[in-house]
ZAMARGU-4260 file (C-alpha; in steps of 0.2 Angstrom, whole numbers, plus 5000, padded with zeros to 4 digits):
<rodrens>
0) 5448/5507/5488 | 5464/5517/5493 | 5464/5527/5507 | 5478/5533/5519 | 5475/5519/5534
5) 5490/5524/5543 | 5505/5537/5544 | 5515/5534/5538 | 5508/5524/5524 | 5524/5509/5520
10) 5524/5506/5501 | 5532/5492/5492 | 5545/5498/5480 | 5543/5487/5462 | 5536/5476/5475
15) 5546/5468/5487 | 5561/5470/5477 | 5573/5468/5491 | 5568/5450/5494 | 5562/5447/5473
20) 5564/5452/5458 | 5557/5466/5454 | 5541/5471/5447 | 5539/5453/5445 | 5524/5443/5450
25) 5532/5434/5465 | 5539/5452/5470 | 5521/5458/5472 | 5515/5443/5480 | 5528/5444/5494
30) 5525/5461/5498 | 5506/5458/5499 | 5509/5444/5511 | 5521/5455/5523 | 5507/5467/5525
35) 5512/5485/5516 | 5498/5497/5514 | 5503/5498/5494 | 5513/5490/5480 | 5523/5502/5467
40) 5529/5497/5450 | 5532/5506/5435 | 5525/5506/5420 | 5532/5508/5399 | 5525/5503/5383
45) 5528/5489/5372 | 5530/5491/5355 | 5512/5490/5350 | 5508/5503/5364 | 5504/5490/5377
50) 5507/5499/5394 | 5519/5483/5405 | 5529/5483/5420 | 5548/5488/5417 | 5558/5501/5425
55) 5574/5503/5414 | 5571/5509/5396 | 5581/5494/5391 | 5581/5475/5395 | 5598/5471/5399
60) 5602/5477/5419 | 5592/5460/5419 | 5590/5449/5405 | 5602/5443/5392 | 5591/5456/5380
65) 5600/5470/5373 | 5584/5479/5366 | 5574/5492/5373 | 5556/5488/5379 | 5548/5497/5366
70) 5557/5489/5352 | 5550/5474/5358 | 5531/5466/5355 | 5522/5458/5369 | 5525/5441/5363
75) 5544/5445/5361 | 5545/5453/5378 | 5536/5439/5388 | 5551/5426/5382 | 5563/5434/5392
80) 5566/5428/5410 | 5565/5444/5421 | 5569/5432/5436 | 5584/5421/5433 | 5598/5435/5440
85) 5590/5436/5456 | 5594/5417/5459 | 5587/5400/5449 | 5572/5399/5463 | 5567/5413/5454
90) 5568/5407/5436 | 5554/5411/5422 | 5546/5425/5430 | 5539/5433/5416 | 5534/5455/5411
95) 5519/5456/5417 | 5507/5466/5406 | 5498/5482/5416 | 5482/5471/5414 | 5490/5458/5424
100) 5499/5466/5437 | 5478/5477/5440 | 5471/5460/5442 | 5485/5453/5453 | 5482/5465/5465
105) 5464/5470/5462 | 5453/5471/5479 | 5469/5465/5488 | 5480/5480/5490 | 5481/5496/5482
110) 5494/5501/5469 | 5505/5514/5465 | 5510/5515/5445 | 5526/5525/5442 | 5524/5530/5424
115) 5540/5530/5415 | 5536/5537/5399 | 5525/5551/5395 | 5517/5541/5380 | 5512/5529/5393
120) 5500/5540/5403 | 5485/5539/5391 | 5485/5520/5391 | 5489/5518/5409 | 5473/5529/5412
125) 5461/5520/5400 | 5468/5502/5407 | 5461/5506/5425 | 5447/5516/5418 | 5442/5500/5409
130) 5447/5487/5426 | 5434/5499/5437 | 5450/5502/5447 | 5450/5523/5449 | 5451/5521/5468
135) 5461/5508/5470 | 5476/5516/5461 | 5488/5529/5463 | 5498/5537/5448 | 5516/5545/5449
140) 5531/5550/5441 | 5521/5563/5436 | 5529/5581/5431 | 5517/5597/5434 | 5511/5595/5418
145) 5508/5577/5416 | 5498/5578/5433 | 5488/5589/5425 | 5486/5581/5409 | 5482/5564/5422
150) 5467/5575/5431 | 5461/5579/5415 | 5458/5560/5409 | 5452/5554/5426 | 5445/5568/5439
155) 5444/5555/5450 | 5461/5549/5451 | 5474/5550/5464 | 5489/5558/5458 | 5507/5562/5465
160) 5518/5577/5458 | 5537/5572/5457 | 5545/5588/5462 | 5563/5581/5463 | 5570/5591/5449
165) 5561/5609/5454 | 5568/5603/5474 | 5582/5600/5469 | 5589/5615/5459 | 5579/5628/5470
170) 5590/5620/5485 | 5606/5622/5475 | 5601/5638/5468 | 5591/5649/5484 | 5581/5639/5495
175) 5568/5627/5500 | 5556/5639/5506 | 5553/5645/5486 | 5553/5626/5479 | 5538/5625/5494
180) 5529/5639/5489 | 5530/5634/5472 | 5525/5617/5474 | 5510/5623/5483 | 5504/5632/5472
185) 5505/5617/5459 | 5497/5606/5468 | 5482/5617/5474 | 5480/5621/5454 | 5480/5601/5450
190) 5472/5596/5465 | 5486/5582/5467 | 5488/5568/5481 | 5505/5572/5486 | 5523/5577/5483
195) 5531/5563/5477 | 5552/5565/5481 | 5568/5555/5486 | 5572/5558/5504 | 5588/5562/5499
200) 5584/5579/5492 | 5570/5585/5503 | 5579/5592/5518 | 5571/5588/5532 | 5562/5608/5535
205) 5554/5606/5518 | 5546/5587/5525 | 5539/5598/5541 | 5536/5616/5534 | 5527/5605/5520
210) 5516/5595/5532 | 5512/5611/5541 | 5504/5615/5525 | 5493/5601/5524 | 5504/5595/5508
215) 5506/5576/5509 | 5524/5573/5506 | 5527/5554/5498 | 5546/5548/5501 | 5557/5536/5493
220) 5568/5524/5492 | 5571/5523/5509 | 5580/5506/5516 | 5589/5512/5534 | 5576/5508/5546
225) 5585/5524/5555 | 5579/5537/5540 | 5563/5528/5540 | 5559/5534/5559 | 5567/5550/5556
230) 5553/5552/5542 | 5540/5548/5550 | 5544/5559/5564 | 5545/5574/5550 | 5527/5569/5544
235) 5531/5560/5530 | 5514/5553/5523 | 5522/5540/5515 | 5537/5528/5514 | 5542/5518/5498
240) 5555/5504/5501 | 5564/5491/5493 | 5566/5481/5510 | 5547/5486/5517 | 5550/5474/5531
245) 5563/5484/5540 | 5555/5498/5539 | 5539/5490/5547 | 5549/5482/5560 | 5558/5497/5564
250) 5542/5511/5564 | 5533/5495/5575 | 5548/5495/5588 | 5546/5515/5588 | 5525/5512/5593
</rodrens>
């Protein structure tokens, strides 16, 4: 069951894709084994509308694939080697299928699935719905509205509200303190988890005057061990990294 066991919370981005491949099996594997508190992936559909784990649109930053993922079936997508480009010990790691990557980690770690595509929410919902895995997983790249639409399928769900975009042009346009008081007011509506945002567009007032709030603010992708204890510091609730051991090692120097 998920559940905030420290803070900040340190969250495997596409697994341990520092080290791996990412959003690859062994990826997964090697962040359980370091010890994070959470694994995130993200998650499209296949042609046939089976929800896998993919992050770009299309298949070739990786493979040798020129297609997108949704042009492709499953059968099609699981003869391409996701692995190989990362180095030949790494070779025929296979798209895992959202089914796969639940019962990989299921009553080992919690997971965070990063929804890539609007169509993919229904599926996504009714694949953990159907695996008994409500509490063991946390949903994001959600807009306002598709947090919502998320609370609405599953009540019991833990969602995050991206808020990147509404930070982002509110800091270029006025000022944090409207994008805060906005985002409060969203989240109390939708009863979401958390703000979900890059640490490089939440200054560093909106991290504390949101955690004054009681808003828990999610952070990513944060690799320099230096921003990491700066977060934390702010009240950052949570940290996603591609490289999670350094951030462990450096939060664990910092007691």
């Amino acid at each position: 069951m998920y559940r905030v066991t420290r803070t900040p919370q340190i969250v495997a981005h596409r697994g341990f894709s520092g080290r791996y491949p990412e959003n690859t099996r062994a990826a997964i594997e090697g962040a359980i084994a370091l010890g994070v508190d959470m694994v995130e992936v993200d998650v499209r559909l296949s042609r046939e509308g089976v929800p896998v784990i993919f992050h770009d649109a299309r298949l070739g930053h990786i493979t040798d694939c020129p297609h997108r993922v949704d042009a492709l079936t499953i059968d099609e997508l699981k003869t391409l080697d996701i692995g190989r480009w990362r180095g030949s010990q790494f070779r025929h790691e296979r798209i895992l299928t959202l089914a796969e990557a639940l019962e990989l980690v299921h009553k080992r770690i919690p997971i965070n699935l990063d929804i890539k595509t609007p169509a993919a929410m229904a599926p996504v919902v009714s694949a953990v719905q159907a695996r008994k895995m409500v509490d063991d997983v946390v949903l994001s790249g959600c807009s306002w509205v598709q947090a919502r639409r998320a609370r609405r399928l599953e009540p019991h769900l833990h969602v995050l509200m991206n808020i990147d975009g509404l930070l982002g042009t509110f800091l270029r346009l006025c000022s944090a303190r409207l994008a805060l008081l906005i985002s409060h007011l969203q989240m109390r509506m939708t009863q979401v988890a958390g703000l979900n945002v890059s640490h490089r567009v939440a200054a560093d007032h909106f991290i504390r005057s949101a955690t004054a709030r009681n808003l828990p603010v999610w952070t990513w992708t944060v690799d320099d061990p230096v921003r990491a204890r700066q977060l934390a510091k702010l009240g950052a609730i949570s940290i996603t990294s591609n490289w999670p051991d350094r951030v462990l090692t450096a939060l664990q120097a910092t007691g």
